[in-house]
Structure formats: C-alpha cells, structure tokens
C-alpha positions in Angstrom: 93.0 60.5 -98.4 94.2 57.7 -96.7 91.8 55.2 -97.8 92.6 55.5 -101.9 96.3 54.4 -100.6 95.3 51.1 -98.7 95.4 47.8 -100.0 93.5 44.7 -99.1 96.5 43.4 -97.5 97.1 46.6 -95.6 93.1 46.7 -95.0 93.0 42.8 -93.5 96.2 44.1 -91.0 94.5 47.3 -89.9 91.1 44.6 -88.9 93.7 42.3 -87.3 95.9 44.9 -84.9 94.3 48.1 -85.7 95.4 49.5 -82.5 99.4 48.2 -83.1 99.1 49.8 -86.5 97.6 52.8 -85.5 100.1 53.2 -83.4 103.2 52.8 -85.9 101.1 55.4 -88.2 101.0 58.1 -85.5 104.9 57.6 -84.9 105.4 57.9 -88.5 103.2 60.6 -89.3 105.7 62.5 -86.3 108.9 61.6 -88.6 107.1 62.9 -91.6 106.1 65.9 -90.0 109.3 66.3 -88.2 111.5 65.4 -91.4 109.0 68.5 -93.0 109.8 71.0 -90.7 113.7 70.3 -90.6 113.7 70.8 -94.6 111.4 74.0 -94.1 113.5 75.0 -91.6 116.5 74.2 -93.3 
C-alpha cells in the first residue's frame, strides 16, 4: 500500500535516513490513528 504512494525522491530519502524517517512515519501513523479515533469517538 505504501509503496504505490512513494516517489523517487521520497525513495532516495528513505535509503539515506531510513531510520530518521521511519521514525517520523510511526509518529505520524499515531496522529492519524489518534485523529481516527477522536472523529469515531466523536
């Protein structure tokens, strides 16, 4: 799923600082999540 939405820019920073990016994706994937559940909830 994630793969069809990279680009080759996105692609040469993930080879670069994988681990920094990884990093920002898990905290974002947490505020999507969270953002989800607060307009479930709401």
């Amino acid at each position: 799923m994630l793969e069809t939405s990279i680009t080759p820019l996105q692609a040469h920073l993930y080879r670069t600082r994988s681990m920094y990016f990884i990093e920002i994706d898990f905290i974002l994937v947490l505020l999507i999540n969270g953002m989800s559940i607060r307009n479930d909830i709401l």
